[in-house]
C-alpha positions in Angstrom: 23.4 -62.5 31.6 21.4 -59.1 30.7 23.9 -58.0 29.1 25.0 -60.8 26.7 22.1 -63.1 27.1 20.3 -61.8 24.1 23.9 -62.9 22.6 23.3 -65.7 19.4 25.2 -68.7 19.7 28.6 -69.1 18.2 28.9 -69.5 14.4 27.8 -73.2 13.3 27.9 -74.3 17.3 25.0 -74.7 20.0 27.1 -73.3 22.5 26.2 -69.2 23.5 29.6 -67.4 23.9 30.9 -64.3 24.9 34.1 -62.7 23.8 37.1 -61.6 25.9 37.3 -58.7 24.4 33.4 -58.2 25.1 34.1 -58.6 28.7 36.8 -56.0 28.7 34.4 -53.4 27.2 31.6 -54.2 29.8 32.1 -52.7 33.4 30.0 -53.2 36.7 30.2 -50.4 39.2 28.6 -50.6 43.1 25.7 -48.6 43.4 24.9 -47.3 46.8 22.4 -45.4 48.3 22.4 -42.8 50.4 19.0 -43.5 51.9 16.3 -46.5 51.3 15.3 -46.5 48.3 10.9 -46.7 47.4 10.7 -49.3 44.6 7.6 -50.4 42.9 7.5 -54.2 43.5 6.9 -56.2 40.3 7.7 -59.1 42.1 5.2 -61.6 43.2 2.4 -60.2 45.2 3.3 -56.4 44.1 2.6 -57.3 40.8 -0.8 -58.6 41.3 -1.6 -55.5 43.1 -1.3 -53.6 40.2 -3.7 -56.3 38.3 -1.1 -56.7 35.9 1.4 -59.0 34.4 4.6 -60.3 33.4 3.8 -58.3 30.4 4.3 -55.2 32.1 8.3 -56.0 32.3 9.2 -58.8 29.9 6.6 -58.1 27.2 7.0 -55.3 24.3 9.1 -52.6 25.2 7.1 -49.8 24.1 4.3 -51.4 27.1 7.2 -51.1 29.5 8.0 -48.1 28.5 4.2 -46.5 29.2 4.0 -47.9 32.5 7.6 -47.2 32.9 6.5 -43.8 32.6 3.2 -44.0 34.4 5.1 -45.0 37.5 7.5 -41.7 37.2 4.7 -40.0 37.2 3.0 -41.3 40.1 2.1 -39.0 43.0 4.3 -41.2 45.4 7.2 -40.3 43.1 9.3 -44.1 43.3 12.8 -44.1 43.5 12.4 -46.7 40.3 11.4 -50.4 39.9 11.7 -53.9 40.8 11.1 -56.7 39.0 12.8 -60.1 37.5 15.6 -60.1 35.4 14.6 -61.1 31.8 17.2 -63.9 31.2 16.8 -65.2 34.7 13.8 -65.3 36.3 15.4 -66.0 39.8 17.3 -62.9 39.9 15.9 -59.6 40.9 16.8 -56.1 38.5 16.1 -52.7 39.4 15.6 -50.0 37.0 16.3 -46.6 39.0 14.5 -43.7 37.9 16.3 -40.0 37.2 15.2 -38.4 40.2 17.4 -40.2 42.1 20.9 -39.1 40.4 21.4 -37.1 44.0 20.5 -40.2 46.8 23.1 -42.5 44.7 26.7 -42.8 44.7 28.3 -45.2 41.8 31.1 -46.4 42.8 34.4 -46.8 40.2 33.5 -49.2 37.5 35.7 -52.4 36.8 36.0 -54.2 33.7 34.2 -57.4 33.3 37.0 -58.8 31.7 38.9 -58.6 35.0 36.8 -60.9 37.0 38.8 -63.2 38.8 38.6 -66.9 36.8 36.6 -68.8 39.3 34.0 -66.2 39.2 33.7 -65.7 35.6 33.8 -69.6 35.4 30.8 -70.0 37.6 28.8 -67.5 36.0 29.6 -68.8 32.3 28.8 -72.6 33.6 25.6 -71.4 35.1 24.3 -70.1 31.9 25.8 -73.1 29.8 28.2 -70.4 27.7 31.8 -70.3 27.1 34.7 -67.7 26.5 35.9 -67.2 23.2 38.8 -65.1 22.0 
């Protein structure tokens, strides 16, 4: 939903869609790492810690960007950041940082558009969108 949530809706319909064809260009890969990984919490009680926001994540991007890059720059050096996913709320993202290119493995990436149906059925039904050619 990251991805293709910012996606209009279909031509004269109500109904958000997303392309097979878009699938097939859009790949996940597994990220692991090779050791914990020190992520700045923008979650719950992290963020009020900070005495900030929802601002600080979902708000203008150059203002994410600043902190973005106040948090690289921090003498704890984090690994990158935590916080909830723009187009839904109740999932967590992570944004990882540049210094940790050597701690993280990617694994082979896969096409979206090779998700097995009942997968890619769930996920379009739980965000009320449908497959188009």
């Amino acid at each position: 939903v990251e991805t293709f949530g910012r996606l209009g809706t279909a031509a004269g319909t109500t109904v958000r869609s997303v392309s097979h064809t878009q699938l097939l260009d859009a790949c996940l890969s597994e990220i692991t790492p090779a050791r914990p990984l020190a992520l700045v919490d923008l979650t719950g009680p992290g963020l009020r810690s900070l005495d900030a926001d929802a601002r600080l994540f979902a708000g203008d991007h150059v203002q994410a960007q600043l902190w973005g890059r106040a948090f690289w720059a921090h003498p704890e050096q984090p690994d990158g950041l935590l916080f909830p996913a723009w187009h839904d709320p109740s999932l967590l993202s992570v944004a990882l940082f540049d210094r940790t290119q050597a701690c993280v493995h990617a694994g082979p990436a896969s096409s979206l558009g090779i998700l097995p149906l009942p997968v890619l059925g769930a996920l379009l039904d739980r965000y009320a969108s449908s497959l188009r050619p």
